[in-house]
C-alpha positions in Angstrom: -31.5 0.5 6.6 -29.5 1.9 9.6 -30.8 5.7 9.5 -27.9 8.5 9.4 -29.2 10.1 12.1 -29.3 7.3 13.9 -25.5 6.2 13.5 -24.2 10.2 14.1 -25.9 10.1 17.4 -24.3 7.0 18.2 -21.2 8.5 16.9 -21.0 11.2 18.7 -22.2 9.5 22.2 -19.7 7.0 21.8 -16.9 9.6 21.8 -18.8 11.7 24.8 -20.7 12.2 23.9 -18.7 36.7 3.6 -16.3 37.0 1.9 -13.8 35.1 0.1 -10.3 35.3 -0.1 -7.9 36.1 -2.2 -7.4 32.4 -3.3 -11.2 32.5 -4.6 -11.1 32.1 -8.5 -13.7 32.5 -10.9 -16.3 29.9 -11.0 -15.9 27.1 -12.9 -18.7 25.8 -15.2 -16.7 23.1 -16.5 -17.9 19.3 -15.2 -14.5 19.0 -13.3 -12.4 21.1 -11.5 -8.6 21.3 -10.9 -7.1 21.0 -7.4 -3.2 21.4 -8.3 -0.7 19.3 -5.8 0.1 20.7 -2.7 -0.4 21.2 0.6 -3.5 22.7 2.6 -4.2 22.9 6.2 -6.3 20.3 7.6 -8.2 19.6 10.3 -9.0 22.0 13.5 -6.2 23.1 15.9 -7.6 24.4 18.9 -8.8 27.9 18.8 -10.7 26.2 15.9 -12.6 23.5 18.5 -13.2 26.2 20.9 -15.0 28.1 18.1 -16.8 25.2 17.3 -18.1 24.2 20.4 -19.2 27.3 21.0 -20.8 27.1 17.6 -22.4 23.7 18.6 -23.7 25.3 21.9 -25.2 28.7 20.0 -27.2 26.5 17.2 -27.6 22.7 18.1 -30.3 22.8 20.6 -30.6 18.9 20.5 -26.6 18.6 21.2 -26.6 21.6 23.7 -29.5 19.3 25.9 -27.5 16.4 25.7 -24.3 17.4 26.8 -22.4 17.1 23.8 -21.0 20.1 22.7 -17.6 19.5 24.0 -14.1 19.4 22.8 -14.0 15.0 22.2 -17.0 16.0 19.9 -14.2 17.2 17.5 -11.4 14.9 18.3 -12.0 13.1 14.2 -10.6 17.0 13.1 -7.3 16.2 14.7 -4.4 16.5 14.1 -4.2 20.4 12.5 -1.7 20.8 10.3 -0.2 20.6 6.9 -0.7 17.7 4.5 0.5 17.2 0.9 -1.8 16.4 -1.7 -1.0 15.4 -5.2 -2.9 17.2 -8.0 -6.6 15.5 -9.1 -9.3 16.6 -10.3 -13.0 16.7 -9.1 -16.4 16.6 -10.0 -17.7 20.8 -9.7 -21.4 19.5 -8.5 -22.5 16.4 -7.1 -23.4 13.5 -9.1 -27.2 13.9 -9.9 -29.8 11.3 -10.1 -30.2 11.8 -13.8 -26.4 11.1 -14.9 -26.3 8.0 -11.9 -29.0 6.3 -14.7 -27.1 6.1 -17.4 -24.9 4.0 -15.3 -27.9 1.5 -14.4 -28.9 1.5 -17.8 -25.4 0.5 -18.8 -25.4 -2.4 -16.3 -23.0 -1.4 -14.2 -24.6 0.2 -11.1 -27.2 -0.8 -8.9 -30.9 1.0 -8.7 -30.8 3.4 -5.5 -32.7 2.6 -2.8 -34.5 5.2 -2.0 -35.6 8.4 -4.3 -37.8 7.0 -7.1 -40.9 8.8 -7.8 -40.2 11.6 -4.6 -40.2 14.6 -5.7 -38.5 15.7 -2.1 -35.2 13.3 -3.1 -35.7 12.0 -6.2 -35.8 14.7 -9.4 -33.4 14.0 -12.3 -31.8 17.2 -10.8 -30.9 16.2 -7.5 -27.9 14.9 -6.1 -28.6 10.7 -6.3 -29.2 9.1 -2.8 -30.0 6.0 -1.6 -26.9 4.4 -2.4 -23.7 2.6 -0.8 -20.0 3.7 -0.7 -19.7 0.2 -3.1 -22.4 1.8 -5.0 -20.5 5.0 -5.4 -17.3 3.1 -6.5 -18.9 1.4 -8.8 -20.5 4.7 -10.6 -17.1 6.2 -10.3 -15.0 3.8 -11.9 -18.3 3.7 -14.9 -16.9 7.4 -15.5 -13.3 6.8 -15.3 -12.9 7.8 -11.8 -13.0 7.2 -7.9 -14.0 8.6 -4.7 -12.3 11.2 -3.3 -10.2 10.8 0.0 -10.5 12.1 2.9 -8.1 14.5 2.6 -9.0 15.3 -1.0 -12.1 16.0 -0.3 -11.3 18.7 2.8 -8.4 20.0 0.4 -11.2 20.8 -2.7 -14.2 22.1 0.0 -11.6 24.4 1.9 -8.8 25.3 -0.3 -5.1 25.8 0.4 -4.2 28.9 2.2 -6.3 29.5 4.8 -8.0 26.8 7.8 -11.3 28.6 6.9 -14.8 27.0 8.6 -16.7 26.5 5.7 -16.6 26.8 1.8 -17.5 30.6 1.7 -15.5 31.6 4.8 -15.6 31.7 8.2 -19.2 33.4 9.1 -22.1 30.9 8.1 -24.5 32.2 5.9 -28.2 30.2 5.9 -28.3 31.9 2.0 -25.4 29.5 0.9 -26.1 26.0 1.8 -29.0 23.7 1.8 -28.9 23.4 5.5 -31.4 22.2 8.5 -32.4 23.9 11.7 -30.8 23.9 14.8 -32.7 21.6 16.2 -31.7 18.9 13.3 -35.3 19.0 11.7 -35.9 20.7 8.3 -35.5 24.0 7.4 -36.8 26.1 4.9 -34.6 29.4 5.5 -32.5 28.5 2.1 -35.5 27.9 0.0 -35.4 23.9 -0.2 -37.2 21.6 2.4 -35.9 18.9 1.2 -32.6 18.1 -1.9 -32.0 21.4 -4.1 -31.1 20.8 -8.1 -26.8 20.7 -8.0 -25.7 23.6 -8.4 -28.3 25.8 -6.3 -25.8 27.7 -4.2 -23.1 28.8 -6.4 -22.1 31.6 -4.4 -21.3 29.5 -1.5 -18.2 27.6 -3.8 -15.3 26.5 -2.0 -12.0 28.3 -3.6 -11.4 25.7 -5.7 -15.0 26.2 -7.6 -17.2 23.6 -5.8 -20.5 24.1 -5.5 -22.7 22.8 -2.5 -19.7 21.2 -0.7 -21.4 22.2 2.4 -25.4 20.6 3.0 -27.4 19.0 -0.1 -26.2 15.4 0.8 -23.4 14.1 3.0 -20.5 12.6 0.6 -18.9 9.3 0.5 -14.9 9.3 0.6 -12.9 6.8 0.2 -11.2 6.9 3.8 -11.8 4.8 6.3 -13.3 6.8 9.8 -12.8 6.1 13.3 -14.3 8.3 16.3 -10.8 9.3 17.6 -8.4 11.4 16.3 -7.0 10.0 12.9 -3.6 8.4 12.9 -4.0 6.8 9.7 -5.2 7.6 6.1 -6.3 4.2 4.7 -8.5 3.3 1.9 -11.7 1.3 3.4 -12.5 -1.7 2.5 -15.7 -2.3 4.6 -17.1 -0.6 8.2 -17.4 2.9 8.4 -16.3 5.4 5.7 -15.6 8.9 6.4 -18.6 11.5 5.3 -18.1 15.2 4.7 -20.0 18.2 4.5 -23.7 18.0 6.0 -27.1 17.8 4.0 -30.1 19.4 4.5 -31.0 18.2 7.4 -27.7 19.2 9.1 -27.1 22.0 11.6 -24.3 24.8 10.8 -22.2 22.5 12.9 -22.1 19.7 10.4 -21.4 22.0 7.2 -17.7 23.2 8.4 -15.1 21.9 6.2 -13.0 20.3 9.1 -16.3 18.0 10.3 -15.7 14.6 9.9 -18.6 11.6 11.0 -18.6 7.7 10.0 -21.2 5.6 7.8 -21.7 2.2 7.0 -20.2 1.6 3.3 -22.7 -1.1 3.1 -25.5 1.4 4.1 -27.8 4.1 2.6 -29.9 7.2 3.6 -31.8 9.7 2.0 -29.0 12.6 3.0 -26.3 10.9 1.6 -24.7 10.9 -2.0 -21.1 11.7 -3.4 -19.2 13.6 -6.1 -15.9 11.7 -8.2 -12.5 12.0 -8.0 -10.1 11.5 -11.1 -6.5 10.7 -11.2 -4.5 13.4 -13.3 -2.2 11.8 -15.9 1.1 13.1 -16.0 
């Protein structure tokens, strides 16, 4: 197993290396939420990168020594600009390892990998790791769903009207994520070493009424990812898949909306795990 720590690192060497708004609605307890069609903002323009460097240099001490809080650090977040976005729906929490069984005892998903018998990753509560991108597919299309896209995915954890930095809003807030420390290591500042329950930080929900779209676990998209700036919005069939939104090991840098890093679809970690997307029937 290729470790995701590992594979950022080489990601990021290989390319040189509160308050809410007036969108914010009230939170949703239904299992699925609503993102009408439309456009969003997406992506960083400038003023955004230089915020985020200097971000990067303020709380990523291991990036800060070697040399890679720069601009190219970013370069996956552009272009900035306006996309369209047909209307789906979305999974409110991540998928937990208690509904990902029913699955495996229907037949049609594979055991995770990692997580059995840990009480750190592997509670009936907690977002399911130890699987694949395949393994997410497969678990999606069980519950009549997919993977979100790339673009899906930044349009449900930011929301439409404003290119905020994370979920909540622009300032980060070590109360509304399950985050790491600066250094990369773990942190207990939120109140969870390790995975939290779905649903532990509910007033850190994006506009659209996600909770934990920032930290927990990385998720799987659909989208394929490359280290440059993206050109092209293709479904991947293998290589690296685009992940979004940090896990608890991850530094503030990771948890911004715009933050975009590649992962194996063949691979696995303990940090990483997915929510569905749905098609809406017209």
């Amino acid at each position: 197993m290729r470790t995701l720590g590992a594979f950022v690192v080489a990601v990021l060497l290989s390319s040189i290396l509160l308050g809410f708004g007036p969108e914010r609605v009230a939170r949703v307890e239904s299992r699925r939420v609503l993102v009408p069609a439309g456009t969003f903002l997406r992506g960083s323009d400038s003023a955004a990168i230089r915020r985020a460097v200097a971000l990067c240099r303020r709380t990523h001490r291991v990036g800060g020594a070697l040399g890679v809080c720069d601009a190219e650090l970013f370069a996956p977040e552009i272009p900035f600009g306006a996309v369209y976005v047909p209307a789906f729906e979305i999974d409110r929490t991540e998928v937990t390892r208690a509904e990902y069984a029913r699955c495996e005892q229907a037949g049609a998903c594979a055991t995770p990998r990692l997580g059995a018998g840990d009480d750190r990753i592997g509670r009936p509560e907690h977002p399911v790791v130890g699987v694949s991108a395949y393994d997410a597919e497969d678990y999606c299309r069980f519950v009549g769903g997919r993977l979100p896209t790339d673009d899906e995915w930044e349009k449900a954890a930011r929301g439409a009207r404003d290119a905020r930095t994370f979920p909540w809003g622009e300032v980060f807030d070590v109360r509304l994520a399950n985050h790491g420390a600066e250094d990369g290591e773990l942190a207990v500042r939120d109140g969870h070493r390790y995975l939290a329950p779905v649903g532990s930080f509910s007033e850190g929900a994006s506009p659209y009424g996600l909770v934990d779209v920032a930290g927990n676990v990385w998720e799987w998209t659909s989208s394929a990812f490359t280290p440059g700036p993206r050109t092209a919005r293709l479904d991947a069939s293998n290589g690296a898949r685009s992940i979004r939104g940090g896990s608890y090991r991850s530094t503030p840098l990771m948890l911004r909306v715009a933050y975009r890093v590649g992962f194996p679809a063949a691979d696995y970690a303990a940090d990483v795990g997915f929510r569905c997307a749905y098609d809406v029937r017209r």
